[in-house]
Structures are given as C-alpha cells and as structure tokens.
C-alpha positions in Angstrom: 11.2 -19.5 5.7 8.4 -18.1 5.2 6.5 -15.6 7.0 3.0 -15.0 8.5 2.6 -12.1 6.2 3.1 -14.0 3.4 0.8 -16.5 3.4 -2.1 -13.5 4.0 -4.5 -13.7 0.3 -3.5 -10.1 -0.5 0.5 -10.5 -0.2 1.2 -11.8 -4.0 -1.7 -8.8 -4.9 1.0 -6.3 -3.1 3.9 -7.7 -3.9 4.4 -9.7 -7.3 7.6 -11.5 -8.3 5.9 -11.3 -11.8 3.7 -9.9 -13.8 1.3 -10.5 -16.8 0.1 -7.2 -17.9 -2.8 -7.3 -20.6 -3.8 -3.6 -22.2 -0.3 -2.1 -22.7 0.7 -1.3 -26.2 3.0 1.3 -27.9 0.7 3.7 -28.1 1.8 6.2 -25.5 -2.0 7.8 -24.8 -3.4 4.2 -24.1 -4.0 3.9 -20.3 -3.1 0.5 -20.3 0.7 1.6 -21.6 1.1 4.5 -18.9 -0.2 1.9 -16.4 3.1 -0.7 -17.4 5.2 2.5 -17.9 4.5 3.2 -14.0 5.7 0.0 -13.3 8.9 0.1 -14.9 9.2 3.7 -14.0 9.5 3.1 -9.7 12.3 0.2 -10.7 10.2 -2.9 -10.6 12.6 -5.9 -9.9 10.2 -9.0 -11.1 9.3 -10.2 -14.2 7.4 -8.6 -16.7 5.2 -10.3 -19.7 3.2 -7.6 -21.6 0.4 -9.8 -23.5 -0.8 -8.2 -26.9 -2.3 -10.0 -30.0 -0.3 -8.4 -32.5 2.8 -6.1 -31.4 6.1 -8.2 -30.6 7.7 -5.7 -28.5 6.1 -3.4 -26.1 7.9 -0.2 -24.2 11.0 -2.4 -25.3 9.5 -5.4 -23.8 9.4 -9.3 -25.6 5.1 -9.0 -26.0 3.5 -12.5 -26.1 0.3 -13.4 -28.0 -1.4 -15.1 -25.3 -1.1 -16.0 -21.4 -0.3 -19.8 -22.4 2.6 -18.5 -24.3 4.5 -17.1 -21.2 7.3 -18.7 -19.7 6.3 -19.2 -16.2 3.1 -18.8 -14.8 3.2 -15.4 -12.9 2.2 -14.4 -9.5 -0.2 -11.6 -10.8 -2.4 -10.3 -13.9 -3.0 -6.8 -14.6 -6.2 -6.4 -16.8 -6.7 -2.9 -18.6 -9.0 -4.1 -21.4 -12.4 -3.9 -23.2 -15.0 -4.5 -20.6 -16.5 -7.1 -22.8 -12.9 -9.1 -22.7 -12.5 -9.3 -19.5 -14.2 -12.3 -18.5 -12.8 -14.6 -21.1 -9.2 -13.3 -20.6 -9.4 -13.7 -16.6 -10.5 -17.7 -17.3 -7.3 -17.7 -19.8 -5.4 -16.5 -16.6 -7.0 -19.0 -14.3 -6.3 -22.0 -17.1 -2.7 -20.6 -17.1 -2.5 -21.2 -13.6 -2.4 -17.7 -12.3 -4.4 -17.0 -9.4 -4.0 -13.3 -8.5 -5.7 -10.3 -10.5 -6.2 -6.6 -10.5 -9.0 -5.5 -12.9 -8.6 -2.1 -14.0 -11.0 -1.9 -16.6 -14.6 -0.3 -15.9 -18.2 -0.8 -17.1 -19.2 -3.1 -15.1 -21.3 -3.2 -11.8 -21.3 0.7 -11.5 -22.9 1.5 -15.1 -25.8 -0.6 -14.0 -27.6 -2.6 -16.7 -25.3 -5.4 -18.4 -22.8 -4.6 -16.0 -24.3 -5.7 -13.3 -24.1 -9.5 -14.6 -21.0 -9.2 -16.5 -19.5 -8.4 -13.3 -21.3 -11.9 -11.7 -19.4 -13.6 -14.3 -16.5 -12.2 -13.3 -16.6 -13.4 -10.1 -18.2 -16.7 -11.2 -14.8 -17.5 -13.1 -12.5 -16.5 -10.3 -14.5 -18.4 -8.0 -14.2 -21.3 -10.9 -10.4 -21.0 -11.0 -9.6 -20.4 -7.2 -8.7 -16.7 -8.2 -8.7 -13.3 -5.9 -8.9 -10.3 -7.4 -8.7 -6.6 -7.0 -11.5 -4.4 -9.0 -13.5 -4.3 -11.3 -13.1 -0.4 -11.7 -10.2 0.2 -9.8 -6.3 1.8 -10.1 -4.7 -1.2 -8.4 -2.4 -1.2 -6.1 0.9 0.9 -5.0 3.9 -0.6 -2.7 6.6 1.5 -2.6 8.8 -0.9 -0.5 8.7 -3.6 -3.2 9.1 -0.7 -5.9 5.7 -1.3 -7.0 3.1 1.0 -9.1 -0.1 -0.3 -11.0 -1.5 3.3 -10.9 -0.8 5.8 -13.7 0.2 8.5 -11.6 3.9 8.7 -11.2 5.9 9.3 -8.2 9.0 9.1 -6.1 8.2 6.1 -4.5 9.5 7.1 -0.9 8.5 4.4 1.4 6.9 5.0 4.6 5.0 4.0 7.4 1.2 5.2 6.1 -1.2 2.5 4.3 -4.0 3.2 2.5 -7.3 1.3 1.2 -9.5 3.4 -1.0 -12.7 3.2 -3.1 -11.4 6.1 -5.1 -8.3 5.4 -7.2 -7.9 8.6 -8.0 -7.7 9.9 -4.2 -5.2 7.3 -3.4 -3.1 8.5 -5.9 -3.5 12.0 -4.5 -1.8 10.6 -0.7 1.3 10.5 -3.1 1.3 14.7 -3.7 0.3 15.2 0.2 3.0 13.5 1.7 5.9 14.2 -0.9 5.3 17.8 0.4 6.2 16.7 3.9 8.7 14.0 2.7 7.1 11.2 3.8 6.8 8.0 2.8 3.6 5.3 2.8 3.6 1.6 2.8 1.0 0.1 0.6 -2.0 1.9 -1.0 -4.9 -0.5 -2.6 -7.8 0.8 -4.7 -10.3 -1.3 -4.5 -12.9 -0.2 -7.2 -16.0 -2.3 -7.2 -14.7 -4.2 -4.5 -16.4 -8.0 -6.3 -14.0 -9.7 -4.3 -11.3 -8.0 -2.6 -13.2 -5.7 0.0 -11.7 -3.1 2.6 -11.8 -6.4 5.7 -9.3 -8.0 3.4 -7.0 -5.2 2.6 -7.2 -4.2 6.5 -6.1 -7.5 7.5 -3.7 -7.4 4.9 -2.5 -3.7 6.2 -2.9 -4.8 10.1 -0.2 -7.9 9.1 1.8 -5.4 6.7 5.1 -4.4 8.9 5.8 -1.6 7.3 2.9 0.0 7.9 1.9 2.0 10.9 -1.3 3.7 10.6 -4.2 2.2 8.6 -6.2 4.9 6.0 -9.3 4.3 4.4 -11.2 6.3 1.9 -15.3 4.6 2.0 -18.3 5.0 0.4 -20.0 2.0 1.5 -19.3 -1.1 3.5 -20.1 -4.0 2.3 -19.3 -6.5 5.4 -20.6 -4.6 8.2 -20.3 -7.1 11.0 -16.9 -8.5 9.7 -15.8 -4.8 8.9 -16.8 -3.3 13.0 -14.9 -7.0 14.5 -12.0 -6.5 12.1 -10.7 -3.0 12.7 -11.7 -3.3 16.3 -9.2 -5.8 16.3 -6.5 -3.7 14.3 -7.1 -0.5 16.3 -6.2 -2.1 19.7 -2.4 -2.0 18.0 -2.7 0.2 15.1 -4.4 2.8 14.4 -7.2 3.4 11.4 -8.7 6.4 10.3 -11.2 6.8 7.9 -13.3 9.4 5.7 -16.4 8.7 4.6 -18.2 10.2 1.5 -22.2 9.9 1.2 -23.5 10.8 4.1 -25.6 13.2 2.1 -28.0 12.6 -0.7 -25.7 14.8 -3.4 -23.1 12.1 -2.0 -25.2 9.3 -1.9 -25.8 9.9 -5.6 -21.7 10.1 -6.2 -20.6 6.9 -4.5 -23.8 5.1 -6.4 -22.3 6.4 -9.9 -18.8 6.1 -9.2 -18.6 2.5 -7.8 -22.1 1.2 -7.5 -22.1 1.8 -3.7 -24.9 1.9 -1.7 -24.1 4.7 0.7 -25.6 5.2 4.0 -26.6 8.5 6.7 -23.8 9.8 8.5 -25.1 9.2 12.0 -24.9 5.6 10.7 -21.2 5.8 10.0 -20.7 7.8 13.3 -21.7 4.4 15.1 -19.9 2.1 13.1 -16.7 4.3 13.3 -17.4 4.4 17.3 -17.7 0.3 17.4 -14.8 0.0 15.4 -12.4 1.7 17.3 -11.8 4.1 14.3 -10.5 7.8 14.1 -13.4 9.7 12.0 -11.6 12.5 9.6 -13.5 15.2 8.3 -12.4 16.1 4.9 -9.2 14.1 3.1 -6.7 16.7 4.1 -7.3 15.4 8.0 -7.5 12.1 6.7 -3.7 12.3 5.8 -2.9 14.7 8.7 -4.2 12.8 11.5 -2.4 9.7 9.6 1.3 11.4 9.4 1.0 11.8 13.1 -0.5 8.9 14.3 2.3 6.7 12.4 4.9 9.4 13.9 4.1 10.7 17.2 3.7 9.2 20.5 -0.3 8.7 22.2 -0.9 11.6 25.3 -1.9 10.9 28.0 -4.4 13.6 28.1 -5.6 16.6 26.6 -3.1 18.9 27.9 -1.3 20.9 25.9 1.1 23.6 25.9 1.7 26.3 23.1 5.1 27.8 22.4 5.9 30.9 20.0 7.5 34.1 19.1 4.7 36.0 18.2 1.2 36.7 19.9 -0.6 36.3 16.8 -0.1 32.4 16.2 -0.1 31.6 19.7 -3.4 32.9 20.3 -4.8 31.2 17.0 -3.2 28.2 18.6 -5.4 28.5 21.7 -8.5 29.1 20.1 -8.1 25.9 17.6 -7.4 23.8 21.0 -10.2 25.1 23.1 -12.3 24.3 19.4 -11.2 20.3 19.8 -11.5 20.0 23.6 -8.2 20.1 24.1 -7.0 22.8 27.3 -3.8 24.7 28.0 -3.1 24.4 31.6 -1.6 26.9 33.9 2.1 26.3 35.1 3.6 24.1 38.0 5.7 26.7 40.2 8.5 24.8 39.3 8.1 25.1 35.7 7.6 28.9 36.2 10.6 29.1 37.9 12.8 27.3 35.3 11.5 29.5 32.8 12.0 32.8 34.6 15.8 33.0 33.6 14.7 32.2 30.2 11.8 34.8 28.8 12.6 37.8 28.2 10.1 40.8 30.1 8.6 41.4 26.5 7.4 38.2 26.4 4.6 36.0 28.7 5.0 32.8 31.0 1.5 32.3 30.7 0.4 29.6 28.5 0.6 29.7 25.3 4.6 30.9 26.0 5.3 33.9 24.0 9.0 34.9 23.8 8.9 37.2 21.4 11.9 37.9 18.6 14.9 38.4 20.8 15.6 35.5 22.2 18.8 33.2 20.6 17.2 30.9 18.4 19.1 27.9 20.1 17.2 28.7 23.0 13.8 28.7 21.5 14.0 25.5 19.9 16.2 23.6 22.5 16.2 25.3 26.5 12.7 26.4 26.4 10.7 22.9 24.8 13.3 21.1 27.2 11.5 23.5 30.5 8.1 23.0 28.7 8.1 18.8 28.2 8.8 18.5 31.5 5.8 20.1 33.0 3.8 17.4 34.9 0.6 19.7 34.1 0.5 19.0 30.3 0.6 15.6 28.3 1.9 17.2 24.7 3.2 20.5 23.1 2.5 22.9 19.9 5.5 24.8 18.7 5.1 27.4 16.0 8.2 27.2 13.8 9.1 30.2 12.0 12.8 31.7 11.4 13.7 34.7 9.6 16.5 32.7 7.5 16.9 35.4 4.9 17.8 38.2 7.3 19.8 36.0 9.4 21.7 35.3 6.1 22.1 39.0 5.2 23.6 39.9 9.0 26.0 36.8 8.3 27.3 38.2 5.1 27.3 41.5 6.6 29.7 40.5 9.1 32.4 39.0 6.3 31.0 35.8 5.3 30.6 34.9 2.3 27.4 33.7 0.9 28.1 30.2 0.3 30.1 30.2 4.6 26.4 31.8 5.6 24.6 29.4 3.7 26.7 26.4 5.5 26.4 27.9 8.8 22.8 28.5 7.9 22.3 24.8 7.3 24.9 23.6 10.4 22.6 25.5 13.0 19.4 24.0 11.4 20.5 20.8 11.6 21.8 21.3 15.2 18.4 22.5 16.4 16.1 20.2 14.8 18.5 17.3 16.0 18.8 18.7 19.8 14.6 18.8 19.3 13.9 15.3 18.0 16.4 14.2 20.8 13.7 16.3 23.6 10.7 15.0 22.3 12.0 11.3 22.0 13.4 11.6 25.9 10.1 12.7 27.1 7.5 10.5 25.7 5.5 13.4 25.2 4.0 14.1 21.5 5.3 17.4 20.1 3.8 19.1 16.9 4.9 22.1 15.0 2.7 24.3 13.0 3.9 27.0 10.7 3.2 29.4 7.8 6.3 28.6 6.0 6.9 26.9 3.2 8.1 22.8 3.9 11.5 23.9 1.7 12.3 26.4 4.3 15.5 24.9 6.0 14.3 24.7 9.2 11.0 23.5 8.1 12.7 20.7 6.5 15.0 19.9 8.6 12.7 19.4 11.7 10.7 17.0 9.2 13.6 15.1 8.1 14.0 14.8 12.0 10.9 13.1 12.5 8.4 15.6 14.1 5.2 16.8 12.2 5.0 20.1 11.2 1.1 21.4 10.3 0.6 24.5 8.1 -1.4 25.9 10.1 -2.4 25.8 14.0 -5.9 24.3 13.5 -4.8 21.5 11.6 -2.1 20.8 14.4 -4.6 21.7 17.1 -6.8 19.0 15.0 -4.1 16.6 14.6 -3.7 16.8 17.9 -7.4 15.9 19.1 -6.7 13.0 17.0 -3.8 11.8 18.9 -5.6 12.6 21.9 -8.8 10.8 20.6 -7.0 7.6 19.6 -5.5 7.3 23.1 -9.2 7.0 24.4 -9.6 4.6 21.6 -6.8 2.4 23.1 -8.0 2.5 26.6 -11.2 1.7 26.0 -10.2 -1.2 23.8 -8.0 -2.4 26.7 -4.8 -2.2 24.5 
C-alpha cells in the first residue's frame, strides 16, 4: 500500500528505484563519472543505466547509446552534460517516459546572457513532458536511508534524523564532515541549484512528510515564493522544527548569491521578518546552522530559560555563565531542597552556587550520575550544561600502576565509560529536561564518544552549547506561539 509520502512530487527525486545517468564515462577526472562512482560507492540497490554515445561499458556498467535503448523506463535522470545538450536530452527523457530529473550541469540562468533563455527552454520542455526537476546548477540530491548519493563528495552514509535543503551544493555536502565528527546521521539533503522548478516550498513539504527526518535545515540566498514559503514552514514548524542561514544580506553577499545561482538577494532586516512569520530558528553562521539542528532533532523543548551549569573546574563554568547571560538565558539560584541534597555531595573545595563547581576529587561516577540526577530535579531550572572532561590517560596510568595490564585498564576504561554515559542518557530521558554537554576534548575521547553514542549533544565549546541552547529555548517560544 502505498503511503502519503510517497505520492509527495519529490519522493521518486529522493528515492529512485532506477536510474538513467547521462555524463559518466571512464575517464576518472570527469565529474559526471565521480558523480555515478558516488552512487555505487553508498551501495545503491536500484538500477543503473549509464547512457554514453560511444563507450559500451562504464565503471563496469552495460552503457547504452540512447534513453530509448534502456530496458525500462526509469524513475529518475541524472544530467551532467554540455550546457548546450541539456535541453534536447531532457525532451529524449520526457519521450522515454521518464518524468523525474536532477540537472547538474551549469551555464544556465546564473551566467546571465544565453543562459537565461536556455534555462526557459528547460523548463518549457519539462512543462511539455509533465517533468519535475531538480537544478539547473545544482549537486542533486543525498538520502542516506535509501543508500543514495548524486553528489561527488563521498561519505559514510550514516543515516539520521537532520534534513537539509540548500542553494549551495557545495555546503550541503559539507553537513556530511560536521556531523561524521559527532557521529550523526542526516535524512535527506537536496541541492537545489537554480531552483527552475524544484524550489525550497517543495523540498520542505517534501522534508515536513519525510519520516526520517526531524529537524528541517535550509541554506538560502533568495526566496523565490515568499507568500507560499512564510504559510509553508509556518505550517512545518508547529511540528518540526526549521532552521535557516541566510547569505546576502549584505551588498558583498548580495553580489555572491547573484553570481552563484542567479539569486536576487534581499536586506537582512527583511529576512529577520520573514524568519519571524515563518516560525523559523535564524542561525548565524553555518556552524550554528548544524548545531542548533543536532539538538533540535535530539533534545527535548524547555520550558524556560533556566539553566543550570555543572563542572570540575572554575574556568569553564564561568565561561559557561557568561555565554548564557550573552543569549538571555539565566542561572537561577537553588531551591533549599536542592541545596540540601547536594550538601552530602560537594566537596568544601568546591561551590553550591550555580554554576556547580566540584572540583577534581570527587569519584567520577558521582559527577556524571548522583550530582545531574540532584540537579534535573530542581524545580528552579528547565535544562542543564555539563562540562565533560576526564583525565582518561592518568586514570589509565594509576590503573596499570596498581597491576593491570594495559589492555584490563583499557577494558575497565571503556566498561566505566559506558556505565556513566548510559546511567546519564537514562537521567536526562526520566526528566524531560534537555541536557547538553560542552567540552574541549576531542569527539574520539572515550567518554566524549560514548556520551554521543548515548544520545546527548556534546558542543566544543560553552558558547556554542550556551547558543544551542537559546535555540532550544527559542523554538519552544516558536511552538507556543504557533499554538502547537
């Protein structure tokens, strides 16, 4: 049977049961052939039908001659061509019966001149043949859950909750370094290029149905249907959340988007009101883009702006404070029942004051498990920060100091690890409250990665959790005032 999802325009765009791919050859340094390599390279499960006028095989593959040659009529064509072939090769597609395209190839709307009508006739045949398509200009589209990758960037292909329409192809590929660091996953990503036909409404109503996808990202220049755009997402963000950066607010930028994809940018105030009517979480540069992302898709919505800060050294924790009080975010004082709970627990080097500070010498299973489970419960505060920091290496060297061996301290090492981020998740999940760490450390650390692999965001750094944060905090507003 089947689904709503898939009768939404964009589904056989996202996820193809086969392929005609034009441009690919077997000259490795072609884009066209790294383009189908990236394809077969996440695992693709569909079929595949390289087109090419004179090579019989390519990357191993049967090559046809032409689109009317192929077996079946498949779900999507990939176009990485000659600008000037384009046009006539998308109508062969549309005789074929095909009715789904992502046009890679540039040189069209964006270079100005010719372009400008060569991309008209572009759309004048898809409109001709009942054709969507993605592009001109564009990377195409990325779908880890259906093993899926037009772009030539390579990657793991770890799906995940985060989806992504961009303008840029080249920054969506750049979500795929950001979150393999924090081993995350995204959903779909969609570059969008000229955006002829496919436009950012379609691929957030194509996102907003998407079930694997959480949180809604978008990388803009330009907007093309305002009113559409504003009724859309205000939709969307009732249930899901969408955050956006926009780039050409200033003339330098202006001049940018106008080069790079023929967009007519706009002020930033202008953007500021159309991200307010939309329901839309503004980010300020594209690392908060993907921060406030990861833990919108992960975390649960405050109900406040309350926060507490936990840590083992003064230095972080005050940071910590500062980057709050920066995002309107405030660190309220104690409940006397709180204080008294926590008494037992800190030593006299340390402060009950807020942020807590326990210094180094308490047992770590008390820092990451008695004193969060005191701290989420304080009816004063809505969510928590917790610096994360261990001193693994020294721990390890005390260990084998004692008569272990290094492989029995490295096991031990790992056992605790995985007990404390466990025992965490389990707090944070019990208390609806969202927690989020921040620390210096690298992701590989052990604990680092095992309190990722347990589902709670770690920052590398206390202003971009104390930012992340605001967002959180910010989208809860969002909700309310959307009556969601």
């Amino acid at each position: 049977m089947t689904s709503p999802y898939e009768t939404i325009p964009l589904y056989p765009l996202a996820n193809p049961r086969s392929i005609a791919f034009f441009g690919a050859s077997n000259r490795y340094t072609a884009m066209g052939t790294n383009q189908l390599n990236s394809i077969l390279a996440l695992g693709f499960e569909g079929a595949i039908y390289p087109i090419h006028p004179s090579e019989s095989t390519v990357l191993g593959m049967q090559a046809y001659q032409d689109v009317q040659a192929l077996p079946e009529v498949p779900d999507l064509a990939v176009l990485v061509m000659p600008t000037r072939l384009v046009a006539e090769t998308l109508a062969a597609c549309g005789r074929k019966g095909i009715r789904h395209a992502i046009v890679v190839s540039g040189g069209f709307k964006e270079v100005g001149g010719d372009g400008v009508q060569m991309e008209a006739d572009l759309v004048a045949v898809a409109r001709r043949h009942g054709m969507r398509f993605i592009g001109p200009n564009c990377l195409g589209v990325v779908n880890p859950h259906h093993r899926f990758n037009v772009t030539f960037a390579n990657f793991e292909g770890r799906p995940g909750f985060i989806g992504m329409a961009s303008q840029s192809g080249s920054l969506l590929t750049q979500m795929f370094r950001y979150l393999e660091q924090f081993q995350i996953g995204f959903s779909t990503g969609i570059s969008v290029g000229n955006e002829a036909d496919v436009d950012l409404v379609d691929c957030l109503e194509y996102l907003a149905a998407c079930p694997h996808t959480r949180v809604i990202t978008l990388y803009i220049e330009t907007i093309r249907r305002g009113r559409r755009f504003i009724d859309t997402a205000r939709r969307i963000a009732a249930r899901k959340p969408i955050v956006a950066f926009y780039a050409g607010g200033s003339e330098a930028g202006r001049r940018a988007a106008f080069s790079h994809t023929g967009a007519m940018a706009g002020p930033d105030r202008l953007y500021d009101g159309v991200f307010a009517q939309s329901g839309i979480v503004r980010a300020d540069s594209l690392t908060e883009l993907f921060d406030f992302a990861w833990v919108l898709g992960q975390c649960a919505i405050p109900q406040g702006n309350r926060v507490i800060v936990q840590t083992h050294s003064g230095g972080p924790g005050a940071a910590a404070a500062d980057a709050c009080s920066r995002n309107g975010l405030s660190l309220p004082p104690f409940a006397p029942e709180t204080l008294a709970k926590l008494r037992p627990l800190i030593p006299h080097t340390g402060s009950m004051n807020n942020p807590v500070d326990l210094t180094f010498s308490r047992d770590p299973m008390e820092y990451f498990r008695s004193i969060p489970e005191v701290l989420l419960q304080e009816p004063g505060a809505d969510s928590m920060l917790l610096y994360c920091f261990t001193p693994r290496k020294n721990v390890m060297r005390i260990m084998q100091a004692e008569g272990l061996s290094e492989e029995e301290a490295l096991q031990l090492a790992a056992q605790m690890a995985e007990e404390h981020s466990r025992k965490l998740a389990d707090l944070v999940r019990q208390c609806g409250k969202p927690l989020l760490g921040f620390s210096y450390q690298n992701a590989e650390e052990l604990i680092i990665r095992k309190i990722l692999e347990s589902g709670i965001p770690i920052l590398p750094s206390p202003e971009r959790a104390a930012r992340a944060l605001w967002a959180l905090v910010h989208y809860g507003r969002i909700q309310a005032k959307l009556g969601a």
